[in-house]
C-alpha positions in Angstrom: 30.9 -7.5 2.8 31.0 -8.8 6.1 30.6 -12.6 6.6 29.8 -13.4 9.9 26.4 -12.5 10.7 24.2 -11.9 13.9 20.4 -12.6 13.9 18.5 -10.2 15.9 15.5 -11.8 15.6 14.7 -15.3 15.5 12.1 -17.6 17.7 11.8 -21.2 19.2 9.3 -22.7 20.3 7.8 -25.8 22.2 4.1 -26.6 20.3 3.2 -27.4 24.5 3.7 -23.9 25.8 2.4 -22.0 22.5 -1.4 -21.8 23.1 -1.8 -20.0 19.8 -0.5 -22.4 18.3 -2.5 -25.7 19.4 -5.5 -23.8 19.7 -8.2 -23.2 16.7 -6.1 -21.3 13.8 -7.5 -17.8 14.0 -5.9 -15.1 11.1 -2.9 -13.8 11.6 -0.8 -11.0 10.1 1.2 -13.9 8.5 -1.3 -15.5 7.1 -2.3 -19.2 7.1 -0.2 -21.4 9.7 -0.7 -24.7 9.8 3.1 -25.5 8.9 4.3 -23.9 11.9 1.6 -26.0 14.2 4.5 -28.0 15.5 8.0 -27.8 17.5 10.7 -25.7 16.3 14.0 -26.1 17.8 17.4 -24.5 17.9 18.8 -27.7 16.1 16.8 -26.5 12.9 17.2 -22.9 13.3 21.4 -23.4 13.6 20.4 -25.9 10.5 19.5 -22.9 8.2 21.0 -20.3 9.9 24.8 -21.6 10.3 25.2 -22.4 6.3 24.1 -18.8 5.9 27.0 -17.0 8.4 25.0 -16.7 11.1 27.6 -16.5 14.2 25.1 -15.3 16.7 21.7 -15.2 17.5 19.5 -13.2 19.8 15.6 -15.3 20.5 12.6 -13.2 20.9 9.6 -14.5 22.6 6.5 -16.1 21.3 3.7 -15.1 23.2 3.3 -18.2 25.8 0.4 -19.4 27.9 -0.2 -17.1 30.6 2.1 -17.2 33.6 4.7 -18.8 31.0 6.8 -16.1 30.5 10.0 -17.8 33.1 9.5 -21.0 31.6 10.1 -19.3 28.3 13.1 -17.9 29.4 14.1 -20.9 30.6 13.6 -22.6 27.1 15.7 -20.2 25.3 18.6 -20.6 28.0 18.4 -24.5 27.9 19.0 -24.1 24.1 21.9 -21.9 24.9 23.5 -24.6 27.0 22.6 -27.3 24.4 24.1 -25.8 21.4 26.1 -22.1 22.0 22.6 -20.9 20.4 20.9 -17.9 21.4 23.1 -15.4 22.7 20.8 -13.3 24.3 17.0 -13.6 25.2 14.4 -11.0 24.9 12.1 -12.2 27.4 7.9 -10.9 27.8 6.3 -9.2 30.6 3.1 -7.6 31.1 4.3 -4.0 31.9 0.6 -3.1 33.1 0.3 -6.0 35.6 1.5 -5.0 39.3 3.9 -8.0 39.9 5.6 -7.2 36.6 9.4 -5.8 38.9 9.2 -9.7 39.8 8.1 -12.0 36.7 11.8 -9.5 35.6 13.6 -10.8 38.2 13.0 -14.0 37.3 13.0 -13.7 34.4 16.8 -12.5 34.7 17.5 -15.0 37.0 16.5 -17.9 35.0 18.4 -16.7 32.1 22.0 -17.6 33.0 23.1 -13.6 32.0 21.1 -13.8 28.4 17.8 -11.4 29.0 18.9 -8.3 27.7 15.1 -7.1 26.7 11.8 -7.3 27.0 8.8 -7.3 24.5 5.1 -7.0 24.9 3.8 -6.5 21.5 1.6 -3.2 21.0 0.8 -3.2 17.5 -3.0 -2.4 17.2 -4.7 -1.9 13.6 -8.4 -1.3 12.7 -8.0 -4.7 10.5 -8.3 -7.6 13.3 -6.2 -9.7 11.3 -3.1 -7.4 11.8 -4.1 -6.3 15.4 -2.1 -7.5 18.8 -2.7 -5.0 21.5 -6.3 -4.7 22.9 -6.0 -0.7 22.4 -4.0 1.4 20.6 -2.5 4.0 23.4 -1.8 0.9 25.5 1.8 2.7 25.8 -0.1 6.3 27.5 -1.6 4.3 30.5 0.1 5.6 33.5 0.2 1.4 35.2 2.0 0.2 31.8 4.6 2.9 31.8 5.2 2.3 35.7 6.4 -1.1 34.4 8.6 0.2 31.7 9.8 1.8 34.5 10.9 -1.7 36.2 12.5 -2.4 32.7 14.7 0.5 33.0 15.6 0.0 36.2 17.2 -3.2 35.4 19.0 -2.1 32.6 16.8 -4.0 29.8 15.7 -2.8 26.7 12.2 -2.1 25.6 11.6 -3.8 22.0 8.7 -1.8 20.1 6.4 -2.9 18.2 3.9 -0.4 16.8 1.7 0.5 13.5 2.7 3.5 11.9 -1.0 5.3 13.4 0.7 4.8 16.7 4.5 6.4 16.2 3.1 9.6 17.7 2.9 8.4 20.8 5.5 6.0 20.5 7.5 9.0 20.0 6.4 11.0 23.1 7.3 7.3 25.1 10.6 7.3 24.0 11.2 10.7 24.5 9.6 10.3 28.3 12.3 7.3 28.9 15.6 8.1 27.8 17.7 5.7 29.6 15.6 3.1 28.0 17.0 1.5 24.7 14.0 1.1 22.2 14.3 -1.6 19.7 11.9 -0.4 16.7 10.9 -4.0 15.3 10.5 -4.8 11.5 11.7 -0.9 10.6 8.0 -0.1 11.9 6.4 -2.3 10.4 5.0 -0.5 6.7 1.4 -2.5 6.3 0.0 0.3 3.7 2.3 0.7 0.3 -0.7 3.5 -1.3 0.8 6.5 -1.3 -0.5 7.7 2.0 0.3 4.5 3.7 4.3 5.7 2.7 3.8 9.0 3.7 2.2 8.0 7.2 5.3 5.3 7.5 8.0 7.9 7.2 6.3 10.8 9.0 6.2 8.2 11.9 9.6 7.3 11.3 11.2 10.4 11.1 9.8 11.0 14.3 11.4 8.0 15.8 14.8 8.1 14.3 15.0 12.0 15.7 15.0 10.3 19.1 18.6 9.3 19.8 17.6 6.1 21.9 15.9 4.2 19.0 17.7 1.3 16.9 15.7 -0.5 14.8 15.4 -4.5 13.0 15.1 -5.0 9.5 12.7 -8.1 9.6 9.5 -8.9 8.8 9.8 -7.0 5.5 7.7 -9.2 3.8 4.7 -10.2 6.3 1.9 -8.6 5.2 2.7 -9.5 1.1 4.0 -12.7 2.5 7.0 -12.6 0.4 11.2 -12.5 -0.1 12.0 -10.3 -2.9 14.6 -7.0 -3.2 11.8 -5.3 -4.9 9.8 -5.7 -2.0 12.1 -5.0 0.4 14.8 -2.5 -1.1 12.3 0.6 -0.8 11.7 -0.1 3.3 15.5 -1.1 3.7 16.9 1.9 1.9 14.7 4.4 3.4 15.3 3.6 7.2 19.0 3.3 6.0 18.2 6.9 5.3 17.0 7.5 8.6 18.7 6.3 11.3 22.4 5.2 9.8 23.5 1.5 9.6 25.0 2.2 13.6 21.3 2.0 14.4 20.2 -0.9 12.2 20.0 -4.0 12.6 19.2 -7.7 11.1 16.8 -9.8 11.6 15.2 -13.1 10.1 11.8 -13.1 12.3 12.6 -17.1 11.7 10.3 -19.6 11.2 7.4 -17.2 10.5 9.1 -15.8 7.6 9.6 -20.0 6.4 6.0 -19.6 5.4 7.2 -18.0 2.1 11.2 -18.1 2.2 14.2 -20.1 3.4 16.7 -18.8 5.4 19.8 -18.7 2.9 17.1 -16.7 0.0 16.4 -14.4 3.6 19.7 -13.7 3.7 20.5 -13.1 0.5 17.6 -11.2 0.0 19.3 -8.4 2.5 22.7 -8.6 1.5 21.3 -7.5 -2.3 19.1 -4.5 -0.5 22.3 -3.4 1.3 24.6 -3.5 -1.7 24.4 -0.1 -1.7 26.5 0.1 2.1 30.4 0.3 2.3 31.6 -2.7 3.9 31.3 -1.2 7.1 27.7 0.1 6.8 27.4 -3.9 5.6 29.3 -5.1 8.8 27.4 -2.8 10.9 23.7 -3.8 10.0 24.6 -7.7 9.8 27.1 -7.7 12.9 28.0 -5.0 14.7 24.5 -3.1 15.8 23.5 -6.3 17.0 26.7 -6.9 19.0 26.6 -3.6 20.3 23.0 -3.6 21.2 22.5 -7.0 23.1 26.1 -6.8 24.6 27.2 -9.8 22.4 
């Protein structure tokens, strides 16, 4: 089993730039929050992280104010030179919004060579708790898809975050842009463990997976029971291992929401157990080498 690993999927924040954060707690897919109501910086994520294996890291944005999304950038790529940590930015951008071609550029420009992708979050659920995007089909409006357009054109990737109701048309997007790299987060994110909540989750996913441009994190695995268990965690891991080949999987800690109910070394234990099942080079693939491939580490 591989030792050196590379996390796909990790934030940091400043508690100034994170309205959701200072604001009135609201609910959240992850529950309460009040722990994470504060600054998280690189120095504690390479605390956890670096005992763990971790060699490199890729951050993922946090939803800042408005008109933050450079300064964000910027953030992440002050850690870099700080502390070697992250290695590559996924950076936000309202694809719908007409100056979007330039919030990229400088985005890109900020980030010393480390934005690789972008992510607007379009994960939209009848339960307001576990809903993001203001509409489901946000991806079928013909302004947002000019803009993921713009992300193509600059060679970024697209990171996709959808509900299993929504892999339809997430499916028909991919297919529509395939020079684009999609990034399916959290292996599609498997809210509803009822029988038909599995069946709509792999229907959806088989769909994806049949659409040679999509790679997908495992991360998040245990939001929505809040919890860091192979039981928990196996079922989803195996399945999309099933699907899409450990060349098209990748890790991810989804750090420090998941330090609501885990700590980074049980995290990663937690997925070397569920991929026990791998050769060593399935192993080296989902903790290292997708990643590395991927963000051009």
């Amino acid at each position: 089993m591989t030792g050196a690993i590379i996390d796909a999927h990790h934030h940091i924040w400043r508690l100034a730039a994170t309205p959701w954060l200072t604001g009135p707690p609201v609910p959240r897919i992850f529950g309460a929050y009040e722990p994470l109501r504060r600054d998280y910086t690189i120095e504690e994520f390479l605390a956890g992280a670096r005992p763990a294996g971790v060699v490199k890291s890729v951050f993922v944005q946090v939803n800042v104010a408005p008109g933050g999304e450079v300064e964000e950038v910027a953030l992440a790529q002050n850690a870099a030179e700080r502390s070697g940590f992250p290695h590559a930015v996924t950076c936000f951008a309202d694809l719908g919004a007409a100056d979007v071609g330039q919030v990229l550029d400088a985005a890109i420009a900020t980030g010393g060579g480390l934005v690789r992708a972008v992510r607007q979050q379009l994960h939209w659920h009848e339960n307001p708790s576990y809903r993001f995007a203001p509409r489901p089909d946000v991806m079928n409006l013909a302004a947002w898809r000019r803009g993921l357009a713009e992300v193509g054109r600059r060679g970024l990737h697209f990171e996709l975050q959808v509900f299993s109701g929504q892999m339809r048309d997430a499916a028909a997007l991919v297919r529509d842009f395939p020079d684009v790299t999609f990034i399916l987060l959290h292996a599609g994110m498997l809210q509803d463990r009822s029988t038909a909540g599995w069946q709509a989750w792999r229907a959806g996913m088989r769909l994806l997976s049949d659409c040679p441009n999509v790679v997908t994190k495992l991360s998040g695995l245990g939001t929505f029971e809040r919890a860091c268990s192979v039981s928990l965690w196996r079922p989803v891991v195996e399945e999309t291992l099933s699907l899409l080949g450990p060349q098209r999987c990748m890790f991810g800690s989804n750090f420090p929401i998941e330090s609501l109910w885990t700590d980074y070394a049980d995290l990663v234990g937690t997925m070397r157990e569920c991929l026990d099942g791998l050769d060593a080079a399935g192993q080296r693939a989902v903790l290292h080498d997708t990643a590395a491939r991927i963000y051009h580490l």
